[in-house]
N, C-alpha and C positions, 0 to 999 in steps of 0.2 A: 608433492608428488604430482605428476602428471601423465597422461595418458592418451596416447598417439588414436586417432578418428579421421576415417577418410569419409571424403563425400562428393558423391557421384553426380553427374550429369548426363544424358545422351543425348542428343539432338546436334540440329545443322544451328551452329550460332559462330557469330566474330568472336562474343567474349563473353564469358561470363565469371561472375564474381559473389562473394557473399555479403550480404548487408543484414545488418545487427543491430544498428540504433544505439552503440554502445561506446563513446568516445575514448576509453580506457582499452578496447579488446585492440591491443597491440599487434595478433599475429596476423598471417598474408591472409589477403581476403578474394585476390585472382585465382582464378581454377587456370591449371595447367591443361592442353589438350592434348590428341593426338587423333585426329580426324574428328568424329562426331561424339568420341569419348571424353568427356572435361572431370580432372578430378583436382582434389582438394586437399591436402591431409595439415591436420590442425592435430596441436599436443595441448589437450586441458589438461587444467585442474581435474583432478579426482573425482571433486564436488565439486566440479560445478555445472551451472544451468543457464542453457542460452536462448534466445529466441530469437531466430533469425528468417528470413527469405531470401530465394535464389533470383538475382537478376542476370537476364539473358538479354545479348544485344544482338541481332539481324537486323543486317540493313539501314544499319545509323539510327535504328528504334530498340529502345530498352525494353523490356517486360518483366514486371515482381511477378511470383509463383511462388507457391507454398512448392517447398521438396516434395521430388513428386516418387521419389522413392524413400522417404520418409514419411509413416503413418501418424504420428506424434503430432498434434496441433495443441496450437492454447487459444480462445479468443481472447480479442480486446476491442475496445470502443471502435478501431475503426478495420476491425477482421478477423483478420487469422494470422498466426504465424507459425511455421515449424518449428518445433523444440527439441534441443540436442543438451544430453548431460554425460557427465562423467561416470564412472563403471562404479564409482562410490556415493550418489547423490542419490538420495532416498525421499519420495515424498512423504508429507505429515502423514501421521498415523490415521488421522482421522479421513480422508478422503476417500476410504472406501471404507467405512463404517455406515451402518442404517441405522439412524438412532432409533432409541428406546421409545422417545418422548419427544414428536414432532412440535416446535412453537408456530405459531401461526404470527403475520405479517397483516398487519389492514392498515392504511391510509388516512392521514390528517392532514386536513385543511386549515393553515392556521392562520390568520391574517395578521399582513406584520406591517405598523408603522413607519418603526427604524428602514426597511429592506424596498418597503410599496410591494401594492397588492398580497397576492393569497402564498403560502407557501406549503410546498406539499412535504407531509413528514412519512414516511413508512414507519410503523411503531411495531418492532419485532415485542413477542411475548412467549418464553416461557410456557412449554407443554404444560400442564396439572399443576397451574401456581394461580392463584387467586386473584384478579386485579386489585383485590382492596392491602395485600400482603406487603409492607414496602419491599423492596430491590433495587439496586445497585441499579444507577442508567448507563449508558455506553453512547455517546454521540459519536456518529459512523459519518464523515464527510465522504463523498462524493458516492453514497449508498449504496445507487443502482449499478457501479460498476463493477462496486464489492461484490453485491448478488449475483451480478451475472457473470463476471471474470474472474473471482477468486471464491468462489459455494463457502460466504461467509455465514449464510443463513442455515448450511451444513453443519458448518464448523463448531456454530455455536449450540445447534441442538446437540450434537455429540458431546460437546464436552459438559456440556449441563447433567442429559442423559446418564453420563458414566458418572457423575458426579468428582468430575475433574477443577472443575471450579465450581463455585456457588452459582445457584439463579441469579440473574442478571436480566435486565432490558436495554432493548437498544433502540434508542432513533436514529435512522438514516435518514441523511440529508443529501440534498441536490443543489447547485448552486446555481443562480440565473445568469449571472456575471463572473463566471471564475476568476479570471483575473484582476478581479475589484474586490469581488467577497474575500476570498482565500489568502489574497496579501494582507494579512493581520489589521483586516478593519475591521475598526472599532464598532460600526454598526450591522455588522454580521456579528459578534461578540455578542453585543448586546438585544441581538433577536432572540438567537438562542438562550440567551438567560431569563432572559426580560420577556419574552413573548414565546416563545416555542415550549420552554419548562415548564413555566403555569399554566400552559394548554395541556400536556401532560401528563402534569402532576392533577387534573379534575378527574383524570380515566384512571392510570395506577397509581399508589405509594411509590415514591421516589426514596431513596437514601443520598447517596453519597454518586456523584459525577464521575465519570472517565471520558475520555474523546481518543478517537483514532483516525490518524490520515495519512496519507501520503502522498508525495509529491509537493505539491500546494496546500493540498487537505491536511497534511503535518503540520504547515505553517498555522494555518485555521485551527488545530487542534491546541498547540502549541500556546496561540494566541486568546482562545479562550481561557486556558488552565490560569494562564498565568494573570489574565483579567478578572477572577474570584478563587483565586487558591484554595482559601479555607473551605470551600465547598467540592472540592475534587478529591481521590482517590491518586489518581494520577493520569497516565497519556502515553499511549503506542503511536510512536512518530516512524514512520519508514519512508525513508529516501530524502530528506524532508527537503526543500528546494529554500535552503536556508545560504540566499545567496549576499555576497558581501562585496562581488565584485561585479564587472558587468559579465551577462550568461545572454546565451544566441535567440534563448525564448521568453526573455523579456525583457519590457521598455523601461525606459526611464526611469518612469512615474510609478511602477511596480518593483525595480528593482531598490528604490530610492526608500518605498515602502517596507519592503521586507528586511533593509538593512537597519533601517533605523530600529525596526523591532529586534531584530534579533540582539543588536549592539545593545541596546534597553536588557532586552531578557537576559542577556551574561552578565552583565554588569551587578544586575539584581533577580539571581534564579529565584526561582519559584523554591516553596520551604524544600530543606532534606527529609520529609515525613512523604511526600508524593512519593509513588512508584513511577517510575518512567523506562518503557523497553524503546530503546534506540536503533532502528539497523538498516545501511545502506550496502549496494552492492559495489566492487571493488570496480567492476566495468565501466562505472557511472561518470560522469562529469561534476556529481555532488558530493564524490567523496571525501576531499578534501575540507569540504566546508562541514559536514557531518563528524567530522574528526574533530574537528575545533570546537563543533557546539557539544561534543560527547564529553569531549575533556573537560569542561566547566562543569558541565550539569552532572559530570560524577562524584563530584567534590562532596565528600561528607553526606552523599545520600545513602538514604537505608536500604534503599531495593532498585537495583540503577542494575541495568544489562544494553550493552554493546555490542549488536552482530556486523560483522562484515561477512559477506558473500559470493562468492566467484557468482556473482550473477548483474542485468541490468535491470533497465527501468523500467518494469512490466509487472502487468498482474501475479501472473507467475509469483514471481519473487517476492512477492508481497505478501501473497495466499499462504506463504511459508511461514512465515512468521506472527502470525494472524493468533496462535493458541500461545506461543509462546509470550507473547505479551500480555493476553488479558490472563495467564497464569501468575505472570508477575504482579500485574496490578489489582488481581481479584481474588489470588490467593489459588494453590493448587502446586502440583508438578507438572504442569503441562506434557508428561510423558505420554500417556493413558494409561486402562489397565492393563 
């Protein structure tokens, strides 16, 4: 089902159009005019959720703007964008909850051989839980963007609070060289096991591992798990840039990386006892490859979930799915109460 949505402009412009960042979002994306009036009318999905900006051209000069008669914004690492959804897309339950039992976040400095020099950890922790108590860890790649574009630090006091899953900790990580770390090297791997965990594990009880990323940070997360199985729970991969062919945002030397691993990781998944929540947006340029790697890794596992999304590559769509996986992989109904 889908659902007819118009969208307005007024001003003196040559042209304007919409931009999405969504290589899949197939409909028109020129505004039609009729003097200083330019409109637009798109039929979504029901559910779905889009993050877009209005570009205006005068004068042979283009300009992005956030909808300026659209109050809806999201940030992301490099702003703002307006957000339009369907008359059926509902955010998580938890996004306007105040938890019970706020956790607190402080900062580790850890120094890593494998990586060079110091590396900073954010160690989330659990409201009224003792550090000497073991818990579940949660390695969180790309951390701070978590915190700041998807209130994963929300997310996770709520669902503790309501006792929708179990206490949990999480390190959130940052990476110096995204594109070196996060293509499934082996010395980013082996920081986090080998240097980041026994830093750790001196402050709280550790148990049993998970990791979560997306984008690249799913490859990294991906990439860890399947580098000591026996010590993981499982991994919330979203969007994950699980490329196998050549893709417009990476080289050679990266894509050459991430194929070989991924070709490796199907060939020989990780056991059927990990939980693993998988989910890309239909919009995306990844979704194809997300398809392929869902099909193998659901093969004979015990707790394996596949979302697809009417949505793109953005925080947003990420934030979404954020309870629903560490529900799968930590035990819960991710519904609330």
């Amino acid at each position: 089902m889908s659902s007819p949505i118009r969208l307005e402009y007024v001003g003196h412009a040559d042209n304007v159009r919409l931009a999405t960042w969504m290589p899949r979002f197939d409909l028109d994306r020129e505004f039609a005019h009729n003097g200083r009036h330019w409109t637009l009318d798109l039929d979504l999905p029901e559910t779905a959720r889009i993050e877009y900006r209005i570009e205006v051209e005068r004068d042979g000069r283009w300009d992005s703007m956030l909808d300026p008669l659209n109050p809806r914004t999201a940030t992301n690492p490099f702003g703002h964008n307006s957000v339009l959804s369907g008359p059926d897309y509902v955010e998580p339950w938890w996004v306007e909850k105040t938890p019970i039992t706020p956790g607190s976040i402080t900062e580790l400095r850890v120094a890593s051989e494998r990586l060079g020099g110091r590396r900073s950890i954010r160690l989330y922790r659990p409201g009224g839980v003792e550090d000497a108590r073991d818990l579940p860890l949660l390695y969180v790649f790309d951390g701070d963007d978590f915190l700041n574009h998807a209130q994963i630090a929300r997310c996770f006091d709520v669902l503790i609070s309501e006792e929708v899953v179990p206490p949990f900790r999480a390190a959130l990580s940052n990476p110096r060289r995204r594109h070196v770390e996060y293509t499934a090297s082996d010395d980013h791997a082996a920081c986090m096991l080998d240097e980041i965990l026994p830093y750790v594990r001196r402050r709280v009880g550790v148990t049993k591992l998970a990791a979560m990323g997306a984008s690249l940070g799913a490859v990294a997360a991906w990439k860890m798990m399947a580098s000591r199985p026996d010590s993981f729970a499982g991994a919330v991969l979203m969007s994950g840039t699980f490329a196998r062919t050549p893709h417009p945002e990476l080289d050679q030397q990266m894509l050459s990386a991430i194929e070989t691993f991924v070709d490796d990781a199907l060939d020989d998944p990780v056991p059927p006892a990990l939980a693993i929540h998988q989910s890309c947006g239909r919009y995306e340029s990844l979704i194809d490859w997300n398809r392929e790697v869902a099909a193998v890794l659901a093969r004979g596992r015990e707790r394996f979930a596949y979302a697809e999304t009417w949505t793109g590559h953005d925080w947003g769509a990420w934030r979404d799915q954020i309870a629903k996986g560490l529900t799968l992989v930590f035990g819960g109904d991710g519904e609330g109460p």
